[in-house]
VEXDO-117797 format. One record per atom (N, C-alpha, C): residue number from 1; residue in three letters; atom name; x, z, y. Coordinates in pm, whole numbers, plus 32768, in hexadecimal, padded with zeros to 4 digits. Example, Ala and Ser with C-alpha at 12.3 -4.5 7.8 and 13.67 -1.06 7.14 Angstrom:
# VEXDO-117797
k,r,a,X,Z,Y
1,ALA,N,8527,830C,7DC7
1,ALA,CA,84CE,830C,7E3E
1,ALA,C,8528,830C,7EB6
2,SER,N,8505,82C4,7F1F
2,SER,CA,8557,82CA,7F96
2,SER,C,850A,8313,8003
# end
This chain:
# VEXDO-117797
k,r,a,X,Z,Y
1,UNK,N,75A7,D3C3,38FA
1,UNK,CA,7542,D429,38EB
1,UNK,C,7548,D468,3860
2,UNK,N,7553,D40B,3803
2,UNK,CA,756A,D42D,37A4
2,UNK,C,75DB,D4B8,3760
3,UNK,N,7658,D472,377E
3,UNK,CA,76C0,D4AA,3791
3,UNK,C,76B9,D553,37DB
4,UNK,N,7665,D547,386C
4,UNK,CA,765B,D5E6,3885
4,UNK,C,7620,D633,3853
5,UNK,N,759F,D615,37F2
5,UNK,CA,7560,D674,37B1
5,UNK,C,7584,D6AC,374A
6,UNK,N,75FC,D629,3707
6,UNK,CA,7653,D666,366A
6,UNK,C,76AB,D6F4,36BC
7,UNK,N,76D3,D6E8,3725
7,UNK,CA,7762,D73A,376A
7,UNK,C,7711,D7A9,3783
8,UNK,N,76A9,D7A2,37B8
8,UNK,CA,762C,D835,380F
8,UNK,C,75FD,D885,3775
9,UNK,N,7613,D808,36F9
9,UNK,CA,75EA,D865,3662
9,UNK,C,767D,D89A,3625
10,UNK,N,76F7,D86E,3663
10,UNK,CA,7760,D898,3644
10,UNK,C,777D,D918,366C
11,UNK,N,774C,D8FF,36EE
11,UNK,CA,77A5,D975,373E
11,UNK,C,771F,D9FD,373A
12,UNK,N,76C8,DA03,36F2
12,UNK,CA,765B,DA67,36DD
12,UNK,C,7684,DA95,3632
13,UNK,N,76EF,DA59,35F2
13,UNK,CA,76F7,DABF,356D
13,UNK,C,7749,DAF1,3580
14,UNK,N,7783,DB63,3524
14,UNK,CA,77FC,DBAF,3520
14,UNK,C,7892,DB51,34F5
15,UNK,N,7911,DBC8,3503
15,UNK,CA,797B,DB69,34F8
15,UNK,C,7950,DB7D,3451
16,UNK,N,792C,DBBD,33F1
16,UNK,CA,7932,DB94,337B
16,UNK,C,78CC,DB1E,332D
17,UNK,N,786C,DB24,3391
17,UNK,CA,7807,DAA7,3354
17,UNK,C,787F,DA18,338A
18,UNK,N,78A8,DA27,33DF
18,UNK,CA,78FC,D9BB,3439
18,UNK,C,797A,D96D,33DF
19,UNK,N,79C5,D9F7,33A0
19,UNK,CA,7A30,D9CD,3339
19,UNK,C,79FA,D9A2,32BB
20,UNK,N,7985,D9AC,328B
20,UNK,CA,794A,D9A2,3215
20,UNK,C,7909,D8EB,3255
21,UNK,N,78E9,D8DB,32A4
21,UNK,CA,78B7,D844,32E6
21,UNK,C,7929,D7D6,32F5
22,UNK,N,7980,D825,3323
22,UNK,CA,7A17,D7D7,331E
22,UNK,C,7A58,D7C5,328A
23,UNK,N,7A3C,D7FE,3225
23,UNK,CA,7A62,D80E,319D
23,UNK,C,7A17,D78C,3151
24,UNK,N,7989,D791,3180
24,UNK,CA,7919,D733,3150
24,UNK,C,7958,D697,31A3
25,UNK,N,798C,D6A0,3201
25,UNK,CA,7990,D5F8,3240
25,UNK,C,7A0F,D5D7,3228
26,UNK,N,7A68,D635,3209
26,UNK,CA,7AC7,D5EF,31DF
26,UNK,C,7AC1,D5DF,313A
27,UNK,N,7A91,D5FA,30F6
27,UNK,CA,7A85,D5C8,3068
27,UNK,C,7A34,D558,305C
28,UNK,N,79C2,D55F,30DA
28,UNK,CA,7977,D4C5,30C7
28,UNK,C,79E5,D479,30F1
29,UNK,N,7A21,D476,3166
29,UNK,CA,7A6E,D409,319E
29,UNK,C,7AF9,D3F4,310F
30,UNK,N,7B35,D430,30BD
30,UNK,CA,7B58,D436,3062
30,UNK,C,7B1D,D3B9,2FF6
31,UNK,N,7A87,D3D5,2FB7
31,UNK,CA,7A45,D3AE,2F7A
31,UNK,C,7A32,D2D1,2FAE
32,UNK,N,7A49,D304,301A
32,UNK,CA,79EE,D290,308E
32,UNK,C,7A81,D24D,308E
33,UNK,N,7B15,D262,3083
33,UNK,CA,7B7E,D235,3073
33,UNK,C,7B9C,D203,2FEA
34,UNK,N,7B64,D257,2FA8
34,UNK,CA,7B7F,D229,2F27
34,UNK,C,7B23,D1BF,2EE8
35,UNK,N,7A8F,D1BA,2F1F
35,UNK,CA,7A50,D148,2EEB
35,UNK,C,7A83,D0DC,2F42
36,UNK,N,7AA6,D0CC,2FB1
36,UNK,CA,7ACF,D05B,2FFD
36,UNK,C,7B4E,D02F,2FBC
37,UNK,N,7B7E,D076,2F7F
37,UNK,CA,7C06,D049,2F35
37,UNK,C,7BD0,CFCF,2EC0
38,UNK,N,7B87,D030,2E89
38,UNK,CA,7B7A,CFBF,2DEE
38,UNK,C,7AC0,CF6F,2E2D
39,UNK,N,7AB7,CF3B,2ED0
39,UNK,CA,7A6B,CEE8,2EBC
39,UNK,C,79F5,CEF1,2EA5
40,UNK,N,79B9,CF89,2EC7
40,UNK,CA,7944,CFCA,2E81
40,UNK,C,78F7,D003,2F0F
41,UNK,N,7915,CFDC,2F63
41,UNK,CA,78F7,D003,2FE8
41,UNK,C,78B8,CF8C,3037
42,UNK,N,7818,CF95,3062
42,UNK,CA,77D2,CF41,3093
42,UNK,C,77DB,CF62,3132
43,UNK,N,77EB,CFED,315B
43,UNK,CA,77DD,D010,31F1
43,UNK,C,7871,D049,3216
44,UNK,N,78CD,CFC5,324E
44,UNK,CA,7932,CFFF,326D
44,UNK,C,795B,D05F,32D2
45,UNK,N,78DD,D038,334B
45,UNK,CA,78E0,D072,33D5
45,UNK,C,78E0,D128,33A3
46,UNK,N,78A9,D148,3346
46,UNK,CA,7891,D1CF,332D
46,UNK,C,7925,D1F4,330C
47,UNK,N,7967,D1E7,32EA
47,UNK,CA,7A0F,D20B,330F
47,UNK,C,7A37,D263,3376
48,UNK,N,79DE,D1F4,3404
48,UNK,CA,7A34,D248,34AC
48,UNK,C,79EE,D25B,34B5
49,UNK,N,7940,D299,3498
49,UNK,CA,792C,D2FE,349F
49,UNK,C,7923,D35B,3480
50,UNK,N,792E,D37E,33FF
50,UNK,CA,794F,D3FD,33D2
50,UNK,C,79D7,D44C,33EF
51,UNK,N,7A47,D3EB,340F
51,UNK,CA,7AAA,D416,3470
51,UNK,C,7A96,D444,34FA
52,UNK,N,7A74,D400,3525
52,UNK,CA,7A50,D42D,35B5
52,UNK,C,79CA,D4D0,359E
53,UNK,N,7994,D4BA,352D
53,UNK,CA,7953,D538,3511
53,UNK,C,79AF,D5CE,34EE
54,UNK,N,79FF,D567,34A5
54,UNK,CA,7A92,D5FB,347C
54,UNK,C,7AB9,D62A,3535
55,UNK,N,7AB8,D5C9,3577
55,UNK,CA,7B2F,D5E9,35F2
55,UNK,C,7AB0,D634,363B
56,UNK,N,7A4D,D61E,3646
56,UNK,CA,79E5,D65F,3696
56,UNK,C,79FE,D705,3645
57,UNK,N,79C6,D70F,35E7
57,UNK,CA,79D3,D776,3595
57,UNK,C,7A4F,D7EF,35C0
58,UNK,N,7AA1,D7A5,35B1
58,UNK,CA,7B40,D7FF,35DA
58,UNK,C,7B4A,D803,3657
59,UNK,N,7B03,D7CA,36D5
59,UNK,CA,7B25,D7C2,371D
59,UNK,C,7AB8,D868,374D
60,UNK,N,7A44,D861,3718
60,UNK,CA,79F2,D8DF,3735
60,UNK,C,7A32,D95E,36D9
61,UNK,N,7A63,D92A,368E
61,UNK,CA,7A97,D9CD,3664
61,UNK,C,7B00,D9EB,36AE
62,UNK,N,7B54,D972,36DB
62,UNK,CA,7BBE,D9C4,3758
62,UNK,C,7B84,DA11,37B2
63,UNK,N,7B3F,D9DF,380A
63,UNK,CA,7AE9,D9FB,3871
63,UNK,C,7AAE,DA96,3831
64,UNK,N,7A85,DABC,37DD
64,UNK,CA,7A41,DB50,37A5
64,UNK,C,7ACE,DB80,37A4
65,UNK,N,7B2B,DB83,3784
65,UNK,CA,7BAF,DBBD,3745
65,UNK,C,7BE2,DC01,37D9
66,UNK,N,7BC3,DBBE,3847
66,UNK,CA,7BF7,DBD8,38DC
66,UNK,C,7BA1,DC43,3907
# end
């Protein structure tokens, strides 16, 4: 349930709010790699999801692009 309401708020912005959202989760997931590196990371599970948030993400701007 969760999950459909992030996708129903995805797929209601433009493709430029969309590339600018994809810009933002991959620098966290970045950030979230890099503290798990040096040990500084208490919530590992937040990893696959913010991935699985990138793939949702790209997966609705395909879908607009068609």
């Amino acid at each position: 349930m969760k999950t459909n309401k992030y996708v129903e708020g995805l797929q209601a912005k433009t493709a430029a709010e969309l590339r600018e959202e994809l810009v933002a989760a991959k620098k966290e997931l970045f950030n979230l790699r890099f503290q798990n590196a040096t040990n500084q990371l208490d919530n590992t599970s937040r990893i696959k999801e913010v991935r699985k948030n990138i793939a949702r993400i790209q997966t609705v701007i395909t879908e607009k692009s068609r």
